[in-house]
N, C-alpha and C positions, 0 to 999 in steps of 0.2 A: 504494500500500500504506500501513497504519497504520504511522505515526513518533511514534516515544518520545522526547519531547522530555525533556533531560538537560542544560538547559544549560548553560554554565560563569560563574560568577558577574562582574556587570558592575564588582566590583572587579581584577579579573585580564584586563578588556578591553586595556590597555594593552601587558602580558604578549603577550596569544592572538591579539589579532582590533583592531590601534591604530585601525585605518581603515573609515572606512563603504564602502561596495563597492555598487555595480548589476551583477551577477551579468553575465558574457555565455558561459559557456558552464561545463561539468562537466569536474572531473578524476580520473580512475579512478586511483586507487591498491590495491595490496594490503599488506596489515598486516605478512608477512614474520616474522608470530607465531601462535598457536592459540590466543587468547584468544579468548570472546564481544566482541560489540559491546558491553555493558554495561560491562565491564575496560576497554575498550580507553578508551572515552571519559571512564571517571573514573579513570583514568591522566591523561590530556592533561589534565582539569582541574585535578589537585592538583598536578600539577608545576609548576616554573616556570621551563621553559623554552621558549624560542620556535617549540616545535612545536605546532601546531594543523589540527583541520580539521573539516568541517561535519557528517559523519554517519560512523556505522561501521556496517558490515549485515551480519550475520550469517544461520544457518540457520533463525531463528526472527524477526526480528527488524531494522528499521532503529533508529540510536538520534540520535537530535542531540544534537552537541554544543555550535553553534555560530551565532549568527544569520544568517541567508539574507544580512542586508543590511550586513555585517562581514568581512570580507577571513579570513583565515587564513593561515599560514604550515607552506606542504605540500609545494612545488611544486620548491626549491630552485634558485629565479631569482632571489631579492633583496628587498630591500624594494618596488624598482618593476616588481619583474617583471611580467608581464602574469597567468601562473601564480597568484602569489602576491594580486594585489589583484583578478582579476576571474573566479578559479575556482569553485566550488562542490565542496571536495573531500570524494569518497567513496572510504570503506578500504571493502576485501572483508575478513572474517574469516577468519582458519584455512588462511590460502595457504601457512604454512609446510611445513604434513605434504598439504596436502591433503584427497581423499578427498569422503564423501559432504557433509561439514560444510560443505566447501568450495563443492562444485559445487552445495549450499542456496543457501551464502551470496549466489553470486556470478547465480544466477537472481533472487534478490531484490536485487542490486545493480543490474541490468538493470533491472528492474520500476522500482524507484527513479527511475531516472536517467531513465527514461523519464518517468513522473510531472513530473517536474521538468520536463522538458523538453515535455512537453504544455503544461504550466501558464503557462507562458511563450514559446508560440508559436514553441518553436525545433525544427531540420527536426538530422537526422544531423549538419551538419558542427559542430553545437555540442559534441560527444563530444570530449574527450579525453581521453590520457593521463599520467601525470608523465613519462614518456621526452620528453613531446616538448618539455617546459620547461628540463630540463636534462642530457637523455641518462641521466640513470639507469635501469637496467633495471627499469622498474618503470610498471606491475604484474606484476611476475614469472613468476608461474604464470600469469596468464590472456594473458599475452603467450606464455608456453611453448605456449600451448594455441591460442593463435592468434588478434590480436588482432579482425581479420575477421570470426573466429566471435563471437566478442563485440558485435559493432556490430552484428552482424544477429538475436542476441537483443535487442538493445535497438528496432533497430526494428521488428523484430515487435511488442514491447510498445507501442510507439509508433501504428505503425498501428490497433492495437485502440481504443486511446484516442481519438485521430483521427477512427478512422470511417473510408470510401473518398470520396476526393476529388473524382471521378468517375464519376457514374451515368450507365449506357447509356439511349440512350433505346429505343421502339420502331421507331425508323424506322433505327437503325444507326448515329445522329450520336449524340455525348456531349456532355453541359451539365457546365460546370464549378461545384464548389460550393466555399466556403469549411469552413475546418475546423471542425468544429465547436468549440462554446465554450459557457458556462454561466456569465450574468451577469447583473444585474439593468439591467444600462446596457448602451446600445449602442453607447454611445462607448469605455468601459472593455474591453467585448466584443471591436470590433475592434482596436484597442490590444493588447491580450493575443496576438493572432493576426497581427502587424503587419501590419495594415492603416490604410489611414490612414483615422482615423475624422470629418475634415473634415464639414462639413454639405453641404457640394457635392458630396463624395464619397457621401456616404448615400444623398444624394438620386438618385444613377446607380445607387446598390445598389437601393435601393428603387422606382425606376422596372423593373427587371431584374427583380424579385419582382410585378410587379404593381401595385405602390402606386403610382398616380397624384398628382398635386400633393403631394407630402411635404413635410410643414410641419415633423416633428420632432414633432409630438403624440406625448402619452403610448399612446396605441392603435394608430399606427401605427410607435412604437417597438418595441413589445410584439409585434405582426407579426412584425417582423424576429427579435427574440429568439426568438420559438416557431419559427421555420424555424431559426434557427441552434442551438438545442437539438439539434436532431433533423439536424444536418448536411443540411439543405436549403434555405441561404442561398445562391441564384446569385450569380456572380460580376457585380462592374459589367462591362459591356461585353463580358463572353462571349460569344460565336459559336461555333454547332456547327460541327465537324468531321469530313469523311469521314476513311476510310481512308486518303485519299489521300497521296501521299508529296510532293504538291509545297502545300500546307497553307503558306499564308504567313505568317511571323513578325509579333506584334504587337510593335510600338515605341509609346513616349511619345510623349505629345504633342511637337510642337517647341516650343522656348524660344524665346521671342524678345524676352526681358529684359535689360538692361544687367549684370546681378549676376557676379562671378566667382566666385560662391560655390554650389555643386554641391548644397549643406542649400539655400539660397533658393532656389536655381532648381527642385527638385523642390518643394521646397511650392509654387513659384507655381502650379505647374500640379496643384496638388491629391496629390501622391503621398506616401507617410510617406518623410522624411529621416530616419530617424533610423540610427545605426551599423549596426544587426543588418541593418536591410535595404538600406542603402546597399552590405553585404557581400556581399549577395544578389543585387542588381543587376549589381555587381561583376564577380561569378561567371557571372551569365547572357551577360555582355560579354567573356569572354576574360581579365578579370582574377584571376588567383587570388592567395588568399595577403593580400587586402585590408587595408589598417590603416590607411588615409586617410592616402597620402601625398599631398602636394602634387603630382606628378606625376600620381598615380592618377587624385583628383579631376579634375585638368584632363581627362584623357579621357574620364572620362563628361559634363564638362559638354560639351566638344567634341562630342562623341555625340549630345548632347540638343539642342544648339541647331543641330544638322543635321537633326533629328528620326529619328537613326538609333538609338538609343539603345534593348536591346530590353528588353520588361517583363520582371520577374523571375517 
């Protein structure tokens, strides 16, 4: 959706947003007021105090307050909360009485979030709430309302943006596709959508689409971009699937490097290391809850250099 950018001037950075931030996921709050998003967000600007956050959305309307790439203070976890330096926070408007303003608002906080969340190649468990940073009941009404119902407007929104992952084919097997994306690079492309965008790695995507000898040319990058437009970039190394219930799990390649470092040992073998999908991986392993501990780490490099380790 269109966002009304509103932002708070970069003399008052110190005040609102001290810290530069790389976003890793959203945090839903509600305002707990009946003001527009326009109020709400030139309230937070002329005050001076250390309440801040990134958008407020109303029945008409999302508004920014605050740079995407600046931390804000929402979450009420600290200066180093995780909340606080790596949220994206969005108020719902008008949760105090409610009503139609409300249930506007908060289909356009969904849409929002979603957006976001397309744009940056993140899946559901990127959603959260301020409850979960510091137990406040909050977002209050849309928690009254049930916060499940909420996650599943958002992925709704989600999926449209998306596109289907998964096209049937006519023989009864399904090809897997990447999500779609809209870039002029194919490196930046897959990067957005974390994928690791290696030239080794390209060169498997683009053997999997057809392209023979991939050199990285400008026309056979352009290939690739026109299929991933249009959510019809196969995946590297995909294999159709029956129905069948005994379908065997893909795993990494095996490591067989000296490194005790879980970031180098998935780059050796071509995969993106980076946090968001190391979380991912994580999750596909039994792990939840990820935040690279030292312990965590060792069992997926354990994992990998058994070559049990399964893809995300």
């Amino acid at each position: 959706m269109e966002i009304v950018k509103d932002l708070v001037s970069s003399s008052k950075y110190d005040i609102k947003c001290p810290y530069s931030m790389t976003p890793k996921f959203i945090v839903i709050h509600n305002t707990a007021n009946d003001a527009p998003a326009k109020n709400e967000i030139s309230y937070m600007k002329s005050n001076n105090n250390e309440v801040s956050f990134h958008f407020a959305v109303d029945d008409v309307e999302a508004r920014q307050g605050l740079p995407l790439d600046r931390n804000g203070w929402h979450a009420g976890d600290g200066g180093n909360g995780q909340g606080n330096r790596y949220g994206i926070a969005i108020e719902i408007c008008y949760s105090k009485s409610g009503g139609d303003k409300f249930t506007k608002a908060e289909k356009n906080a969904a849409k929002l979030a979603a957006q976001l969340m397309h744009e940056r190649g993140w899946d559901i468990s990127h959603l959260k709430k301020h409850q979960d940073f510091s137990n406040k009941y909050c977002p209050h009404r849309t928690l009254d309302l049930g916060w499940d119902r909420f996650k599943k407007m958002v992925q709704t929104e989600l999926n449209t943006l998306n596109g289907s992952t998964e096209k049937p084919s006519d023989t009864g097997t399904s090809t897997s596709y990447y999500k779609k994306f809209n870039s002029t690079s194919i490196v930046d492309g897959l990067k957005s959508i974390g994928v690791d965008s290696s030239f080794s790695n390209r060169e498997k995507i683009a053997k999997a689409n057809g392209i023979s000898n991939y050199s990285g040319s400008a026309s056979q990058n352009e290939k690739l971009l026109e299929l991933a437009r249009n959510g019809k970039l196969k995946k590297a190394g995909s294999t159709s699937t029956s129905g069948s219930s005994n379908a065997s799990t893909s795993y990494y390649k095996k490591y067989t490097g000296k490194s005790g470092s879980i970031v180098d040992a998935l780059k050796a073998i071509g995969v993106d290391s980076s946090y968001d999908y190391r979380k991912t991986i994580a999750k596909k392993n039994g792990i939840n809850n990820y935040s690279g501990t030292a312990s965590q780490n060792e069992k997926l490099l354990s994992l990998l250099k058994q070559g049990k380790l399964k893809k995300a």
